[in-house]
C-alpha positions in Angstrom: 103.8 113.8 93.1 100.3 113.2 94.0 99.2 112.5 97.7 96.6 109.8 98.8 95.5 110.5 101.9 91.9 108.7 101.7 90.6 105.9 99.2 86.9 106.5 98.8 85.9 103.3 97.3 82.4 102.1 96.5 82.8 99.0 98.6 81.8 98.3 102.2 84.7 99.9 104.5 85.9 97.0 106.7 88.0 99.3 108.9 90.3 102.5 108.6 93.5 102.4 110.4 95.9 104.8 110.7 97.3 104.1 107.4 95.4 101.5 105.3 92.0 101.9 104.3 90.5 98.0 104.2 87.1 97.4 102.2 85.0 94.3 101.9 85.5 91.7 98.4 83.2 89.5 99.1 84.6 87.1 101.6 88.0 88.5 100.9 89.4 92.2 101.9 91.6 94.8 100.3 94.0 96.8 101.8 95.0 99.9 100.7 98.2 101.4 102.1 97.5 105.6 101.9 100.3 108.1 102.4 98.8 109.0 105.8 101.8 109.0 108.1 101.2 108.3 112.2 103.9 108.8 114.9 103.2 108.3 118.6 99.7 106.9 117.4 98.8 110.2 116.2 98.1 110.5 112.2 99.7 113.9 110.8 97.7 116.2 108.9 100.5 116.0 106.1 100.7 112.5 103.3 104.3 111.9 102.2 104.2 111.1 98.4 104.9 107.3 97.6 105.0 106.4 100.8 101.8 104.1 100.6 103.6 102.5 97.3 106.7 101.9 99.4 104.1 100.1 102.3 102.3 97.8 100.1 105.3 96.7 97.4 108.0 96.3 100.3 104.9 94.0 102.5 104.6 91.6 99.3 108.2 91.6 99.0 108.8 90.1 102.7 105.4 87.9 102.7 106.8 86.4 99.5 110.4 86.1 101.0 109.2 84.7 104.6 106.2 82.4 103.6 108.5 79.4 103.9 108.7 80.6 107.5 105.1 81.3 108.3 102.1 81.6 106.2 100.5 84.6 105.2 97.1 86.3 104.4 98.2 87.6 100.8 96.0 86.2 97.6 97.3 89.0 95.2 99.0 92.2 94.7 97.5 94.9 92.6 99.0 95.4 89.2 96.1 95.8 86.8 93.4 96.9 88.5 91.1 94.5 86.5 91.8 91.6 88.6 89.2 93.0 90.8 86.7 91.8 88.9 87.1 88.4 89.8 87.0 89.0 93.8 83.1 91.0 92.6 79.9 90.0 91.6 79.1 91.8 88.0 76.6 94.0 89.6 79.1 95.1 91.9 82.1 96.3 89.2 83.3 99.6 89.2 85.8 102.1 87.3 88.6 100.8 89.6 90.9 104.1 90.6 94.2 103.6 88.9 95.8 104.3 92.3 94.8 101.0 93.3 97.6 99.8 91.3 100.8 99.0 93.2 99.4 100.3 96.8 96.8 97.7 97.3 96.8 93.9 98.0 94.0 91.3 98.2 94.4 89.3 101.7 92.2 86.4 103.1 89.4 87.8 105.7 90.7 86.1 109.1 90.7 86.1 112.9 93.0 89.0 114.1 95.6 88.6 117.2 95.1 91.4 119.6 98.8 91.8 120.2 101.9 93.7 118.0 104.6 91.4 118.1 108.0 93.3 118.4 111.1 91.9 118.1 114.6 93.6 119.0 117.9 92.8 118.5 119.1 96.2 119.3 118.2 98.6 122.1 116.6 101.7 121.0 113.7 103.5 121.1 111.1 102.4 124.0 113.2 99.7 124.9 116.0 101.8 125.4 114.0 104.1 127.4 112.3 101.2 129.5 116.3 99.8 129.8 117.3 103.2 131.4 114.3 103.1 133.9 114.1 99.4 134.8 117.1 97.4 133.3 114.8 95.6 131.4 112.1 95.5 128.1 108.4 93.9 128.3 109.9 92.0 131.7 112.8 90.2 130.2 116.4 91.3 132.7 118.9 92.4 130.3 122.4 92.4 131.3 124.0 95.9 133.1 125.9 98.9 131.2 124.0 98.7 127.8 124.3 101.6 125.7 121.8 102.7 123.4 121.8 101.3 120.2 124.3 98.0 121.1 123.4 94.8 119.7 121.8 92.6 122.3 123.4 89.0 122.7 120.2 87.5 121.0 117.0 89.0 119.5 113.9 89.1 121.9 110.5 89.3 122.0 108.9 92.5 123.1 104.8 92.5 122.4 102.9 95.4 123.4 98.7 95.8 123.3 96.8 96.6 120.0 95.1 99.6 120.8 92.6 101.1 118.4 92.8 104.4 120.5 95.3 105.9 121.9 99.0 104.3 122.8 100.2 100.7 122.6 101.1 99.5 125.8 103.9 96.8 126.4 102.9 93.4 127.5 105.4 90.6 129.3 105.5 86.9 127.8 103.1 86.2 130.7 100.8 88.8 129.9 100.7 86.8 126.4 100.2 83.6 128.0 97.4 84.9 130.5 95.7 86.4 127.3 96.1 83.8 124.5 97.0 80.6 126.0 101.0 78.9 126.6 101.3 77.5 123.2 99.5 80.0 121.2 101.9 82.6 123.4 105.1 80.9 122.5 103.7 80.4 118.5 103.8 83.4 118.2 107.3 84.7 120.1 108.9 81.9 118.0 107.7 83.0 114.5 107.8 86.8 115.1 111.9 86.1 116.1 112.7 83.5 113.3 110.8 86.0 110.9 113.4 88.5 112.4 116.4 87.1 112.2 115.9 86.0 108.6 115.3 89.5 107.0 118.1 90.6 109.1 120.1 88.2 108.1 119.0 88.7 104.2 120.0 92.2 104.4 123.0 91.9 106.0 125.1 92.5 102.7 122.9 95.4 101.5 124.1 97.8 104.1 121.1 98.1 106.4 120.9 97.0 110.2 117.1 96.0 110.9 117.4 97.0 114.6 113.8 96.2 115.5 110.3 95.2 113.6 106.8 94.7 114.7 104.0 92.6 112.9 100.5 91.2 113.7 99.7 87.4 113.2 96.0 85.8 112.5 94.5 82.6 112.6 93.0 81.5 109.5 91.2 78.0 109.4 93.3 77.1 112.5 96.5 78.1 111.5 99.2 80.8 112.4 99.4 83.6 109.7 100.9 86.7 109.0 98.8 89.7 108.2 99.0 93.4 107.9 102.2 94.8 107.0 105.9 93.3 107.3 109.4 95.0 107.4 108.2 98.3 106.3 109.6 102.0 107.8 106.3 102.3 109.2 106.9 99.0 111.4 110.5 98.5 111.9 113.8 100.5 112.2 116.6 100.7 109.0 119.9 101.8 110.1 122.7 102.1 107.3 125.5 99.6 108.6 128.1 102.3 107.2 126.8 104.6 109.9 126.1 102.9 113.1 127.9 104.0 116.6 127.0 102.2 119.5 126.2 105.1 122.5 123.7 107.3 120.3 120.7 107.2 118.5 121.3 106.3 114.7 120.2 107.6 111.3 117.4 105.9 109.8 115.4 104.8 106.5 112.2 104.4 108.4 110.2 107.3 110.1 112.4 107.9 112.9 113.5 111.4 111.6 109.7 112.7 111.4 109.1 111.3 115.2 112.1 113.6 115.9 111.0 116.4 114.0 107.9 116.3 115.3 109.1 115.8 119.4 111.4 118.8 118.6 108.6 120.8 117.8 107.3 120.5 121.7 104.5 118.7 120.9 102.6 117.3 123.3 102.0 113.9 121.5 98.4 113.8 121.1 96.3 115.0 118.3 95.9 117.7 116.4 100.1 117.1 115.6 101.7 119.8 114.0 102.3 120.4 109.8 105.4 119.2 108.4 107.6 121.2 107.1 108.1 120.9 103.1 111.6 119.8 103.9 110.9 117.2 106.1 107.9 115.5 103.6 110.7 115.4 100.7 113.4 114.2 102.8 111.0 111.5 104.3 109.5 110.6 100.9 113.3 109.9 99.6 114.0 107.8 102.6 110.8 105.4 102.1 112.1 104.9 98.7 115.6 104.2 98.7 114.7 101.8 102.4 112.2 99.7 99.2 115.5 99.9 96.6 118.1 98.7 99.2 115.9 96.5 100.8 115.2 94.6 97.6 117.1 95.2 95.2 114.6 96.6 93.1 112.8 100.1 91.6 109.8 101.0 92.9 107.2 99.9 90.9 109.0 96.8 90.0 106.4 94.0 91.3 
C-alpha cells in the first residue's frame, strides 16, 4: 500500500497541519487528509497506509450523521476527481492526482475558533492524569475515588488552546468565556457535548465505547459550524465494549497504541520522534480501518 505523506498540489497552499494539507478553490478550500501520523504534537517520520482514507471518509460520515445537530463546513466529498473543475477557473484546471479521490473534501472558507473542544465521558488520558494531581479536568471538581477509565456520571466539557506549535494547553469554561464571550462560550460546550453523546449513543450497539472526542467549530456568515475533522482515531478514543475494565488503561481503535509505543521507546516527546517499527505501522493501519467498518457499517471506500 502506497503512503501519502505530502500532497503537492498546483494550488495556493492555505495551511499545512500536522495531518491535512489545505489549498485555496477559489473562495472555497480543500482538505486533504495525508497519512502523516502526530502524537504528543509531534508528526512521525513514518505514514500509516490508509490512514488518510480512514480521516476523510469517517469525517463525512459524522458531518453527514450530526448536521441535524449542528451545521457543518462540508460542500463535497471527493469521488471523481473531476468535480474539481467546477470549484476552478478553466485556466486554472489541472491533471487532478487520483489520490485526491476518497481523502479529500471540499469545505466552505470560514472564521476558525481558537479553541479544541473536548468532551469526555470517561476518565482517561490527560484527564486522568489531571484527576490524579488535582481531582479535577479543565477546573470542573469531579467526585473522589475515580479510577481510570470509569464512566463519569455525565459527559463534560474539557477545551484546551489551539496551538500551532508546540502542546495544546487545557483551558477552564472561564477561560472560554474570558476569550470568546458567555454565549458564544456556552454555544460551543453545548454543541461539542450533544455532538458527543449522539455518536456515542449511535454506536452503542456496534461494540465501541467513544470515551472521549475533540473537534473545532467556525463561524460562517454568523453561524456556529463544524469544521475540520469529527470522530476520527486521530481525534477521539474507540474502546471495544467487549473489552473494557474499569481501573486500567483500555485497548483502542484510535492511535492510542502508537502514543504508547512511542513513550515506551523513552522518548522525550519533542521532535525528531523515533521510526516505527514495521509492526506497529501494520497493526495501526488495521486498526484505522476496521474503527471506519465498525463505526459505520461500511467498507472503506464505500462513500
Amino acid at each position: 500500500m502506497e503512503v501519502l505523506i505530502k500532497a503537492e498540489l498546483p494550488l495556493p497552499l492555505f495551511i499545512r497541519g500536522k495531518v491535512r494539507d489545505t489549498y485555496e478553490l477559489r473562495d472555497h478550500l480543500l482538505i486533504v487528509a495525508t497519512d502523516r501520523i502526530s502524537v504528543f504534537d509531534v508528526v512521525l517520520p513514518d505514514g500509516i497506509p490508509d490512514k488518510g482514507l480512514v480521516l476523510n471518509q469517517l469525517s463525512a460520515f459524522w458531518f453527514n450523521e450530526t448536521r441535524g445537530i449542528v451545521p457543518n463546513h462540508v460542500i463535497e466529498v471527493v469521488g471523481d476527481v473531476s468535480c474539481l473543475d467546477a470549484y476552478l477557473d478553466e485556466k486554472d484546471h489541472f491533471d487532478y492526482p487520483a489520490y485526491l479521490a476518497g481523502r479529500s473534501m471540499v469545505v466552505r472558507k470560514v472564521e476558525r475558533i481558537p479553541i479544541e473542544c473536548v468532551a469526555r465521558g470517561y476518565l482517561a488520558g490527560s484527564g486522568w492524569s489531571e484527576y490524579q494531581r488535582s481531582g479535577s479536568v479543565c477546573g470542573i471538581s469531579l467526585a473522589d475515588g475515580l479510577r481510570e477509565s470509569e464512566e463519569l456520571p455525565e459527559p463534560i466539557f474539557t477545551p484546551t488552546t489551539k496551538a500551532e506549535i508546540g502542546h495544546d494547553e487545557p483551558m477552564s469554561m472561564d477561560d472560554v468565556v474570558e476569550q470568546l464571550g458567555k454565549e458564544m462560550a456556552e454555544q460551543l460546550r453545548e454543541k461539542c457535548i450533544a455532538v458527543y453523546s449522539f455518536a456515542r449513543e449511535r454506536v452503542r450497539d456496534r461494540g465501541i465505547i467513544i470515551a472521549d472526542t475533540k473537534m473545532e467549530f467556525g463561524i460562517n456568515n454568523g453561524e456556529l459550524i463544524l469544521i475540520d475533522e469529527l470522530l476520527t482515531p486521530d481525534s477521539s478514543r474507540f474502546w471495544p465494549a467487549d473489552q473494557y475494565k474499569v481501573g486500567q488503561s483500555q485497548p483502542s481503535y484510535d492511535k492510542q497504541p502508537v502514543r504508547d509505543w512511542t513513550e515506551a521507546t523513552g522518548w522525550n516527546k519533542n521532535p525528531p520522534a523515533p521510526n516505527l517499527t514495521r509492526e506497529v505501522i501494520d497493526s495501526t493501519s488495521k486498526r484505522y480501518r476496521e474503527a471506519y467498518e465498525r463505526l459505520t457499517g461500511r467498507k472503506l471506500g464505500e462513500y
